[in-house]
PLY file of the C-alpha trace (Angstrom):
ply
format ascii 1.0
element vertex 151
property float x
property float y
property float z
element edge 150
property int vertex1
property int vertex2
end_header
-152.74 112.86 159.82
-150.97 109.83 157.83
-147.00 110.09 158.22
-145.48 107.79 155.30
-141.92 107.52 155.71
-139.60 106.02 153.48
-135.39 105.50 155.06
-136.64 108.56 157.31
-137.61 110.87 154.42
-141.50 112.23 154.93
-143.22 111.19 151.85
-146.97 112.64 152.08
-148.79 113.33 155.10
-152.38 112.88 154.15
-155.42 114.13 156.48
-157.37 111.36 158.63
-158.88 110.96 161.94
-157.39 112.66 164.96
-153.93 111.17 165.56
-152.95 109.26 168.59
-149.77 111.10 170.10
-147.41 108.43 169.71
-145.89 107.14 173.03
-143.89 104.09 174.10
-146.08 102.76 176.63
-148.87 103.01 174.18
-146.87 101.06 171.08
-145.68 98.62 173.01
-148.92 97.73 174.44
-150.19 97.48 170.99
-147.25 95.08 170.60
-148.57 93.23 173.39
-152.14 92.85 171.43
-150.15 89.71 169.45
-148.25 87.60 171.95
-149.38 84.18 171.38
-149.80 84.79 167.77
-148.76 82.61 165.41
-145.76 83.48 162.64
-146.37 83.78 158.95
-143.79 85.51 156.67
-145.83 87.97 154.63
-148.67 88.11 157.42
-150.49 91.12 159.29
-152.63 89.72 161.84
-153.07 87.61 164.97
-154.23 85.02 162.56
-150.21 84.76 161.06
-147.71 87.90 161.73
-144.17 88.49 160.80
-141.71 90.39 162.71
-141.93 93.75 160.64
-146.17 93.23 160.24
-145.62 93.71 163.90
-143.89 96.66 164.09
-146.28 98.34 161.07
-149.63 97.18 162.73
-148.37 98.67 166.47
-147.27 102.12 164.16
-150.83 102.27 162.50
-152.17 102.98 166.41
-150.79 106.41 165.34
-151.14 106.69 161.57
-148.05 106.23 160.96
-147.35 104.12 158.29
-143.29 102.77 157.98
-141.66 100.40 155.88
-143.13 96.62 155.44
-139.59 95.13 155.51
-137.47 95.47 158.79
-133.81 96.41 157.22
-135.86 99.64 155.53
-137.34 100.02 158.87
-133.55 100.35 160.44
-132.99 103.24 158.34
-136.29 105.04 159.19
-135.47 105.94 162.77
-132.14 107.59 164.67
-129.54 104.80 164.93
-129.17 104.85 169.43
-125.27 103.60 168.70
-125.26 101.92 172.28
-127.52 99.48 173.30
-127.46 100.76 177.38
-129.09 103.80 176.16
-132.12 101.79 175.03
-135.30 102.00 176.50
-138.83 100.62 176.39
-140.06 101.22 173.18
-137.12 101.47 171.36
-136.85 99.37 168.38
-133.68 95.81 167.79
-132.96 94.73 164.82
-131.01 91.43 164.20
-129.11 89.45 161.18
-130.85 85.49 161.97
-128.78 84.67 158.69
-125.72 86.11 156.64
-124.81 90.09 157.50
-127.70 92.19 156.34
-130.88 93.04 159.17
-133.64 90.76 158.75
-135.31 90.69 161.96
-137.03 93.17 164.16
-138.16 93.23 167.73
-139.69 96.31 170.42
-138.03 96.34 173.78
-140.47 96.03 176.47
-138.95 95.77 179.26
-135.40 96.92 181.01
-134.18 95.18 184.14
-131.13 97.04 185.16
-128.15 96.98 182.33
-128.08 93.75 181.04
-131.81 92.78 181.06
-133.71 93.98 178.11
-136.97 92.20 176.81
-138.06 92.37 173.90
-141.24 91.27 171.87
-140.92 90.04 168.29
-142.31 87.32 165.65
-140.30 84.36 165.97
-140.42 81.63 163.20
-140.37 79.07 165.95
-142.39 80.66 168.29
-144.79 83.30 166.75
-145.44 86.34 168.82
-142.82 86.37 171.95
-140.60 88.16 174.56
-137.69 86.96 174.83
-133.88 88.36 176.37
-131.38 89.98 174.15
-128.94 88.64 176.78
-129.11 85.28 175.63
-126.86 83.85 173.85
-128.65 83.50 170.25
-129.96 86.87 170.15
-126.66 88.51 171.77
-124.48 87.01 168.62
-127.12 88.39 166.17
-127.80 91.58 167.52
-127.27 94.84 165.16
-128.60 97.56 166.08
-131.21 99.85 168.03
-133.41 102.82 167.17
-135.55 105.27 168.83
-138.94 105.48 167.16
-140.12 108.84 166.13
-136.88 110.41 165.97
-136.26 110.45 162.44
-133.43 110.56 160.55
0 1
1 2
2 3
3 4
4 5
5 6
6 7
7 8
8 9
9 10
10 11
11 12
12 13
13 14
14 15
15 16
16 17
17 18
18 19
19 20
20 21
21 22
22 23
23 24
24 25
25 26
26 27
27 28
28 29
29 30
30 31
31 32
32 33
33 34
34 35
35 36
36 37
37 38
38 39
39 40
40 41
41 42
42 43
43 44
44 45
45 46
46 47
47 48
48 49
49 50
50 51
51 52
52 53
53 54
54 55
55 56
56 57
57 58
58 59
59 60
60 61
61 62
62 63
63 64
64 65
65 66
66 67
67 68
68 69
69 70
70 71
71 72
72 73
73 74
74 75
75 76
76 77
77 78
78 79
79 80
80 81
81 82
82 83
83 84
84 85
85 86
86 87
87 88
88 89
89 90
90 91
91 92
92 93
93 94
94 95
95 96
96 97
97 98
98 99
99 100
100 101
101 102
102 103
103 104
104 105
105 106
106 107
107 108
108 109
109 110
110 111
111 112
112 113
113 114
114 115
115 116
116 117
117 118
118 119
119 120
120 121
121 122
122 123
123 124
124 125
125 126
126 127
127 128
128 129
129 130
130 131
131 132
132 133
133 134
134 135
135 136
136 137
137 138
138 139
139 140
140 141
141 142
142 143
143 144
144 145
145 146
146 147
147 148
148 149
149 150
């Protein structure tokens, strides 16, 4: 079954192949299938990917289809509030420029609670993990979501 979700309101749910039950481990290491790849805005594979191509390829894994563009993909899953109560899987989201989300990243990785990982596609750096900790991404940081519970 296809899920299309638009700001976390179910849209059509089409008939496919069997669907994948989604899990964490699962999406991230679908994540993981594009470290090293390089960045292209607009792009959708490990020949050029943007931050929210990322996050739509690693949903197709279980037919679910979400928004293209990461600030629609903020509104698509439960806003966590607190960032301690994030866990591997769970979905950042970041303002690189003015006040509105334009970046997007998956947590893969929690060291204690102020280690968190994260893979996204950085402009500078393509396909990544890097640590919310650090300075740049700390000042920038918006907000985190827990994929599959929708809004």
């Amino acid at each position: 079954m296809r899920i299309i979700l638009v700001a976390g309101i179910l849209l059509a749910s089409i008939p496919l192949r069997a669907q994948v039950a989604y899990s964490p481990r699962v999406f991230v290491k679908e994540c993981k299938k594009y470290l090293g790849a390089p960045y292209k805005l607009g792009g959708n594979d490990k020949n050029g990917i943007d931050c929210s191509g990322l996050i739509c390829n690693a949903f197709r894994e279980f037919d679910i289809q979400v928004p293209r563009v990461s600030h629609q993909q903020a509104t698509t899953f439960r806003n966590l509030k607190k960032l301690r109560k994030a866990r591997k899987g769970d979905l950042v989201y970041f303002s690189t420029s003015g006040k509105a989300i334009n970046h997007t990243g998956v947590i893969v990785k929690k060291k204690g609670k102020r280690k968190i990982l994260f893979i996204h596609a950085s402009t500078s750096g393509g396909v990544r993990i890097d640590d919310l900790a650090s300075n740049y991404w700390q000042k920038r940081f918006v907000q985190v979501t827990r994929p599959i519970e929708f809004r």
